[in-house]
C-alpha positions as CSV (number, residue, x, y, z in Angstrom):
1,X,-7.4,6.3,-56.3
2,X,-8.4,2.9,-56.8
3,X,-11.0,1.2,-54.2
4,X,-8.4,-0.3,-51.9
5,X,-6.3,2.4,-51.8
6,X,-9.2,4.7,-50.4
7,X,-9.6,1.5,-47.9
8,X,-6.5,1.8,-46.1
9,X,-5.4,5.3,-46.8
10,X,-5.2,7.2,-43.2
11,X,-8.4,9.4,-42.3
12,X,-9.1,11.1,-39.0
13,X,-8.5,9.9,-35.2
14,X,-10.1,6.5,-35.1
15,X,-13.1,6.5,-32.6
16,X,-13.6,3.3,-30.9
17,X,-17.5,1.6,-31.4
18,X,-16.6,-2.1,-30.6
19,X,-15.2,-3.9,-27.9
20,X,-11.5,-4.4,-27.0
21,X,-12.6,-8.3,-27.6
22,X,-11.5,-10.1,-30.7
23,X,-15.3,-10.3,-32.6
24,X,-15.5,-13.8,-32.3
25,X,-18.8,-14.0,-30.6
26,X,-22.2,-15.5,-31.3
27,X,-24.2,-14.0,-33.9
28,X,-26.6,-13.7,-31.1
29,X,-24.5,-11.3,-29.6
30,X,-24.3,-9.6,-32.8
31,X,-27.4,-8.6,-32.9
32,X,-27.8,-6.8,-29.5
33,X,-26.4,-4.0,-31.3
34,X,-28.3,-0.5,-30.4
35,X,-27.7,2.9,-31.3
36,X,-28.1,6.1,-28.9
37,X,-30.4,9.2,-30.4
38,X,-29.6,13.0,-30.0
39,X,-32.3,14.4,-28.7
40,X,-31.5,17.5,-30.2
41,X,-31.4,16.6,-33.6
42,X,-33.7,13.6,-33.7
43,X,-30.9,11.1,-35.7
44,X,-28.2,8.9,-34.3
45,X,-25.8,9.8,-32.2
46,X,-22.2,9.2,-33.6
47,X,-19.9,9.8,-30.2
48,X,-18.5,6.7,-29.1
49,X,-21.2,5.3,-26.8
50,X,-24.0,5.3,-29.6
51,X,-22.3,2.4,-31.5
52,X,-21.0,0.0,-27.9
53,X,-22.7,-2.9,-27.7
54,X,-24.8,-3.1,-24.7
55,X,-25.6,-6.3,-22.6
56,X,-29.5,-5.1,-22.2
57,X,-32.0,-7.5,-24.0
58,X,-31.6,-5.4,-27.0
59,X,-31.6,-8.3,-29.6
60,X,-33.0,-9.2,-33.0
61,X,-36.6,-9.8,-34.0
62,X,-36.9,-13.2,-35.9
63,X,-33.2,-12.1,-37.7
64,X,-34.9,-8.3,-38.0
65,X,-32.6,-5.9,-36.7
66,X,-33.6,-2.4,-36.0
67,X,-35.2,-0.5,-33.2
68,X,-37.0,2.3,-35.4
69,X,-40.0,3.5,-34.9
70,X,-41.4,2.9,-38.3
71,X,-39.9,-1.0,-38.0
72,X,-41.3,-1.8,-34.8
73,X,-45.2,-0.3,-36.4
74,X,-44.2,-3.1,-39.0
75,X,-43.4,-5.8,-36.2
76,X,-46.7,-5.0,-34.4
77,X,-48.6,-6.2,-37.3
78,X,-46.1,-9.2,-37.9
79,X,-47.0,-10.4,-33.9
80,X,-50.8,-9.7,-35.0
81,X,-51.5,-11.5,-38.0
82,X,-48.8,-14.5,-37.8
83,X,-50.8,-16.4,-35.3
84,X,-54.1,-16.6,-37.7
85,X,-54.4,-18.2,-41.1
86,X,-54.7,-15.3,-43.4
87,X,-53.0,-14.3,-46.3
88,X,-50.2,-11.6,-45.8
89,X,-49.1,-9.3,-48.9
90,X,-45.5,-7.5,-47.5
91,X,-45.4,-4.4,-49.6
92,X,-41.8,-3.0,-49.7
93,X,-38.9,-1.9,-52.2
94,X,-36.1,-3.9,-53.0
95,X,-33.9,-5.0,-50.3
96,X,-35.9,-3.8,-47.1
97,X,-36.2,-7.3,-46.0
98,X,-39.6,-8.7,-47.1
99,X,-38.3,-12.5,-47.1
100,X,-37.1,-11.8,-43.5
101,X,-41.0,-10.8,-42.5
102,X,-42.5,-13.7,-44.3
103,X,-40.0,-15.7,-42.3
104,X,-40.6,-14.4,-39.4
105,X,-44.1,-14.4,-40.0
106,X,-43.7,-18.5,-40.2
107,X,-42.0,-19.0,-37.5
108,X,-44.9,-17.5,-34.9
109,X,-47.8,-19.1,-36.7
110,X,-49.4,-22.6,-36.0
111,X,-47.7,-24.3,-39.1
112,X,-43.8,-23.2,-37.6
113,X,-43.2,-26.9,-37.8
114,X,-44.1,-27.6,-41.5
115,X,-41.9,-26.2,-44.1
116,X,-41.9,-22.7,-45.6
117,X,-41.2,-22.9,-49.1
118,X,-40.1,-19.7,-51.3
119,X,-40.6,-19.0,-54.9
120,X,-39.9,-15.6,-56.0
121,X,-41.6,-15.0,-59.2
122,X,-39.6,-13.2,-61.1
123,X,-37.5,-15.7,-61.4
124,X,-38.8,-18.1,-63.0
125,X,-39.4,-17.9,-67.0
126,X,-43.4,-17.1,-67.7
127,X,-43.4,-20.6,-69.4
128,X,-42.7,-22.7,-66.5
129,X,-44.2,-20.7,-63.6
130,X,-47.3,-22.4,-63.8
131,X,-45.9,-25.7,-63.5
132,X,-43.5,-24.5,-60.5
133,X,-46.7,-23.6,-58.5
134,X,-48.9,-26.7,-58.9
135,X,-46.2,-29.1,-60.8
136,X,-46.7,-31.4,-63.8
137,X,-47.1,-34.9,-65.2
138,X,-44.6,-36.8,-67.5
139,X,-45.1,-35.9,-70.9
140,X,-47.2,-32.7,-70.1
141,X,-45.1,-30.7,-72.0
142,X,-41.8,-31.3,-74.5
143,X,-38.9,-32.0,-71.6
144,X,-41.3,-33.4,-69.1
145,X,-39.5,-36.5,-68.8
146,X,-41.0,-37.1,-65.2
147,X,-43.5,-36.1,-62.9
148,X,-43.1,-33.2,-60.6
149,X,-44.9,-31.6,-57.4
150,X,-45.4,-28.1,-57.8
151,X,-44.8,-25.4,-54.9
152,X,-48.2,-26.2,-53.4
153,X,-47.7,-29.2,-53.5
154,X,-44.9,-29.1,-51.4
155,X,-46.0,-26.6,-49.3
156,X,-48.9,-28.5,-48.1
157,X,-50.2,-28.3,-43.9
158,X,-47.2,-24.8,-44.5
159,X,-46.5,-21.7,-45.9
160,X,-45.5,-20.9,-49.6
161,X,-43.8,-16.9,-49.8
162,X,-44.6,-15.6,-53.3
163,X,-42.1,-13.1,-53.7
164,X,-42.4,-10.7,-56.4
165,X,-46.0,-11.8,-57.1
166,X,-46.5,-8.7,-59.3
167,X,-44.8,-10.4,-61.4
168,X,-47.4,-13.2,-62.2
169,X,-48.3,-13.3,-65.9
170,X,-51.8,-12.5,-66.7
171,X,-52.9,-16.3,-68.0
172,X,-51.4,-17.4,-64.5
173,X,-53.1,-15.3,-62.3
174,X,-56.5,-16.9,-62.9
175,X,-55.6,-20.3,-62.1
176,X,-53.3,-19.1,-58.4
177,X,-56.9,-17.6,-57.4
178,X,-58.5,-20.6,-57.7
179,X,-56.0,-22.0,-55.4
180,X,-56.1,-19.1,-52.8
181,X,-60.1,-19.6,-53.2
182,X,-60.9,-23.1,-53.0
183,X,-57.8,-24.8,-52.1
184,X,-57.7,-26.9,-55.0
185,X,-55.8,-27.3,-58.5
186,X,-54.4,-30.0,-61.2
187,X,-50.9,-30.3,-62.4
188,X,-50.5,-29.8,-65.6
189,X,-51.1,-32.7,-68.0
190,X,-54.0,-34.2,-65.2
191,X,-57.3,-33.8,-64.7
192,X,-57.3,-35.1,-61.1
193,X,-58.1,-32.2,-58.5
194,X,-55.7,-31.7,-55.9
195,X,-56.9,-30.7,-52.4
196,X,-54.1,-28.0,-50.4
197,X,-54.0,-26.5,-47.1
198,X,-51.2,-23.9,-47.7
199,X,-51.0,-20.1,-46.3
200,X,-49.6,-17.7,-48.8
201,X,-47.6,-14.8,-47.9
202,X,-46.8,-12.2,-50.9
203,X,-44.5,-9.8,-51.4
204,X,-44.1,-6.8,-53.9
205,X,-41.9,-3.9,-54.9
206,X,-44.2,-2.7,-57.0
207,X,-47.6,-0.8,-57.5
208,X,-50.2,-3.5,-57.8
209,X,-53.1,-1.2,-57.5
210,X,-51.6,1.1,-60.1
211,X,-50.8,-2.3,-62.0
212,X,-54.8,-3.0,-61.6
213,X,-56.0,-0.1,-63.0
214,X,-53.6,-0.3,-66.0
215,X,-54.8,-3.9,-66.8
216,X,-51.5,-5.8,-65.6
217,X,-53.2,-7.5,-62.6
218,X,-56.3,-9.2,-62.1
219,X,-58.8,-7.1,-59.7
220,X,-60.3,-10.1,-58.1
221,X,-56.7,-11.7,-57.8
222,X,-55.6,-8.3,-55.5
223,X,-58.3,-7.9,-53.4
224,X,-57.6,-11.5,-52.8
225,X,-54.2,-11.2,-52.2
226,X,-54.7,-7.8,-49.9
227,X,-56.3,-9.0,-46.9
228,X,-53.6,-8.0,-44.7
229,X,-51.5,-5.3,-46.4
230,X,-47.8,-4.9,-44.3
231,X,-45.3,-2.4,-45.0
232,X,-42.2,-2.7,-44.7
233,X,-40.2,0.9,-44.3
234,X,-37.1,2.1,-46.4
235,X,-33.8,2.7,-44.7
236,X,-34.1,6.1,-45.3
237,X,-37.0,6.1,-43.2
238,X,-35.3,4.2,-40.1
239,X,-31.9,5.9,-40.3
240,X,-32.1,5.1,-36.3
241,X,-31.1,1.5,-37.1
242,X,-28.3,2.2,-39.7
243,X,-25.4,2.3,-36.7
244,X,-27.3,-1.1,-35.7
245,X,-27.1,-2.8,-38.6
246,X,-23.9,-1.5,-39.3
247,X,-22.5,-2.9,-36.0
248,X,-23.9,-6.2,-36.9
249,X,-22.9,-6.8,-40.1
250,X,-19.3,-5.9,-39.2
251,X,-19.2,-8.2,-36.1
252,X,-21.0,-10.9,-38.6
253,X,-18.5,-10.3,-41.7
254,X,-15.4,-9.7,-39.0
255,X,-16.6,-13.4,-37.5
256,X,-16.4,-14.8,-40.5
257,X,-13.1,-13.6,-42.2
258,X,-11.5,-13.7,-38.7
259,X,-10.9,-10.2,-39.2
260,X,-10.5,-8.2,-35.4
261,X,-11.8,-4.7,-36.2
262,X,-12.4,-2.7,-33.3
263,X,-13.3,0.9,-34.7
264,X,-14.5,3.4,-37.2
265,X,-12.9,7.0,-38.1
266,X,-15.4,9.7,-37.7
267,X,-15.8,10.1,-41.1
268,X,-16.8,6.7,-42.1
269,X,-19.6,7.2,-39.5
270,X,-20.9,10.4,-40.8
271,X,-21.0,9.4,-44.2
272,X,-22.8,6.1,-43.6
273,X,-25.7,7.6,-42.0
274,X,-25.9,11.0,-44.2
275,X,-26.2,8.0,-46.8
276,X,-29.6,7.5,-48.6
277,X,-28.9,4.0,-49.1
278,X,-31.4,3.6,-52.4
279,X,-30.6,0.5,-52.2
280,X,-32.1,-0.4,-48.8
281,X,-31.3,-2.8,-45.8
282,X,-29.0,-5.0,-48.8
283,X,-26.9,-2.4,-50.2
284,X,-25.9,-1.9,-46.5
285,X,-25.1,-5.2,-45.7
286,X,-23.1,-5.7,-49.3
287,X,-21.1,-2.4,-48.7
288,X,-20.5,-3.3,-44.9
289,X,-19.3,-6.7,-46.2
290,X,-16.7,-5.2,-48.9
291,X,-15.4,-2.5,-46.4
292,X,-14.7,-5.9,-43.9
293,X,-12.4,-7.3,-47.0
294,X,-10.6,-4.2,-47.0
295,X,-9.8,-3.7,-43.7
296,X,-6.8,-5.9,-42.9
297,X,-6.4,-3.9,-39.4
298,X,-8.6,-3.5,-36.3
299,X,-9.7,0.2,-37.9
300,X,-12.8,0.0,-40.5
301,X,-11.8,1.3,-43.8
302,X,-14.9,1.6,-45.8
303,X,-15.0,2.7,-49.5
304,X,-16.0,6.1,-48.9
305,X,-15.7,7.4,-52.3
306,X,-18.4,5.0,-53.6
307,X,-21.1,6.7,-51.4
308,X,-20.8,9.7,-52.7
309,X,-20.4,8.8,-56.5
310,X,-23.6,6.9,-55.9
311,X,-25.3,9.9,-54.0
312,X,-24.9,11.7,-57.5
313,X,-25.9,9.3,-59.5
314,X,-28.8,8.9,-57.7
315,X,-30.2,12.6,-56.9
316,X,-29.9,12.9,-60.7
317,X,-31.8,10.0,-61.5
318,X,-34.5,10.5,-59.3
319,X,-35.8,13.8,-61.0
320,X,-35.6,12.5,-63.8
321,X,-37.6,9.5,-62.8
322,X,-39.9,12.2,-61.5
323,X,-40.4,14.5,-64.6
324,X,-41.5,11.5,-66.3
325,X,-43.6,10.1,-64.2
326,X,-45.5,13.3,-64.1
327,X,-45.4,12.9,-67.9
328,X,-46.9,10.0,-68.0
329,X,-49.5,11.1,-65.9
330,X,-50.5,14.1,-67.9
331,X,-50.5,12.7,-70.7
332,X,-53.0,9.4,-69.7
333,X,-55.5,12.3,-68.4
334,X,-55.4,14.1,-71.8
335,X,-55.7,10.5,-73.7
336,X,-58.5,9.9,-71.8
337,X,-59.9,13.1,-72.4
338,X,-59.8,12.4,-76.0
339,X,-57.4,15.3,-75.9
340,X,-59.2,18.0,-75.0
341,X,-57.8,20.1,-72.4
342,X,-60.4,22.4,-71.3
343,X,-64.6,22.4,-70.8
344,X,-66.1,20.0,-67.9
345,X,-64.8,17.0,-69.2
346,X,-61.4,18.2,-70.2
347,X,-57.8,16.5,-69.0
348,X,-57.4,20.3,-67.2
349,X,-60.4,19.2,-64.6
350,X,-59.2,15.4,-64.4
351,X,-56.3,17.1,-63.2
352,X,-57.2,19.6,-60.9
353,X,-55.7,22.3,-63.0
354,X,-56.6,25.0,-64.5
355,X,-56.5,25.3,-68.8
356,X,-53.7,27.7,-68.5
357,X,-51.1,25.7,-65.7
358,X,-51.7,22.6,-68.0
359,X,-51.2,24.4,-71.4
360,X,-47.8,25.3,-69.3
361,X,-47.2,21.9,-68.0
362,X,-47.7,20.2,-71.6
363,X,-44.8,22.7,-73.4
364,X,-42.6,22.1,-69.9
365,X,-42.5,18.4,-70.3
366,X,-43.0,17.7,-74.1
367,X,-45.8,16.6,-74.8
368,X,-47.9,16.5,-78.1
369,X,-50.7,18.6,-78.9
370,X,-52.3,15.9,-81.1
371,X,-51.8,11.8,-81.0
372,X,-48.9,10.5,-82.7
């Protein structure tokens, strides 16, 4: 059955979760979305009344929706540290929303009426980051043609959001310490020294203390970076705010197709929030968006048949992500045992095991008995 057929093919009794009202409303309105909790069970309540909008004073944060426990922690510390000057480094996986925090983070600091310019690393070839950040002067390089201001530059008296700024090649990373440091660089091809006044928020998906001690990132660049760590939770940590979001992006999607969908089958809502949406806060949004196209009538006909294809997929590829990162991990504790597994300073001890567990580990997950 191809995708739209499993859109529009009949499932159970339709339950009714939006209003009678053609979803033509305000975005605003969108976004006073809540969702009920059983008590009993501790998750979201999917009768009728957990997915109504309500006309409390339920809306969004800064464009954050969610009323979770573990996303409100997260908001806490955005209201804390956005009225000072320091640095922010918004730890999260992919999708959770980190350019929404650095945004918000903007907006409620002093510099809300200078501009907050983005650059996600990651993006950018290694070649030309450095003249993205602090720009260049004609002929610095073969295609210079011009001069350019670099992301500093620009961002001068604001904020500049490094996104993925684990991503940083190593000969880059001494030169945006400097910067963070003493406020100062040169484009590239000048010797003149620049003075800045910018705040830096980060952002990461990755490890960068891991990253640190395997020699990817610069110590003194991290600890720089880390004065005011801010996590932002998973979706499968906040599975409160899934019929929330859900109910916005469909009255934000339904707005903008001029689409009048009015309910969801019983089904649809289980499945969405049994879900373990790997893919976070944007894998939501994309799937809420496609299930919109395919709805021609006023009843939500998501792809359900996706969900649980990707529910496979991913169960299987998380263990074996896991049996090789405990692979990895065993095996750097024997290299740097010089591959001896037992006596006082054998990879057995490094690993809080004893000689025989390891020796048991080692045959379990493949690994050699001697360097290759």
């Amino acid at each position: 059955m191809s995708i739209a057929q499993s859109a529009i093919t009949p499932e159970l009794p339709a339950v009714s979760v939006l209003p009678s009202a053609p979803l033509r409303g305000s975005v605003e309105r969108s976004k006073s979305v809540v969702g009920a909790v059983d008590r009993t069970t501790g998750g979201p309540n999917v009768s009728r009344t957990s997915w109504e909008l309500q006309d409390g004073n339920e809306g969004a944060f800064e464009g954050i929706v969610g009323r979770s426990a573990s996303l409100q922690r997260a908001l806490r510390e955005v209201r804390v540290v956005a009225p000072t000057d320091s640095g922010v480094l918004i730890l999260g996986e992919t999708g959770t929303g980190k350019e929404l925090v650095a945004r918000a983070i903007h907006n409620l600091s002093s510099r809300r009426d200078r501009p907050l310019i983005k650059l996600n690393c990651a993006a950018i070839p290694s070649g030309l980051l450095e003249s993205e950040l602090f720009g260049h002067e004609r002929g610095a390089f073969t295609g210079a043609l011009m001069r350019k201001a670099g992301r500093f530059e620009v961002a001068d008296k604001g904020t500049l959001f490094l996104d993925e700024v684990g991503d940083i090649p190593l000969d880059v990373q001494p030169k945006l310490l400097r910067v963070l440091q003493e406020h100062e660089f040169e484009r590239l091809g000048s010797t003149r020294t620049q003075q800045v006044d910018v705040r830096v928020v980060a952002a990461t998906h990755r490890n960068l203390k891991q990253m640190v001690q395997d020699g990817q990132f610069r110590s003194d660049l991290y600890y720089r970076l880390h004065v005011f760590p801010l996590s932002v939770p998973p979706l499968r940590e906040r599975r409160k705010d899934i019929a929330i979001l859900v109910r916005h992006f469909v009255a934000e999607y339904a707005r903008r197709m001029n689409r009048h969908i009015e309910t969801i089958t019983p089904e649809a809502i289980e499945a969405l929030l049994n879900y373990s949406w790997p893919g976070n806060v944007r894998e939501l949004q994309n799937f809420i968006e496609r299930s919109v196209i395919l709805s021609p009538g006023s009843v939500l006909r998501p792809p359900l048949a996706e969900l649980k294809e990707a529910a496979v997929q991913t169960t299987s590829s998380e263990l074996s992500s896991l049996e090789e990162i405990e692979r990895e991990h065993v095996l750097r504790a024997i290299r740097e045992s010089n591959w001896v597994l037992g006596g006082p300073n054998g990879a057995a001890v490094r690993l809080g095991l004893k000689r025989t567990t390891l020796a048991y580990r080692i045959r379990k997950l493949h690994i050699p008995l001697r360097p290759q």
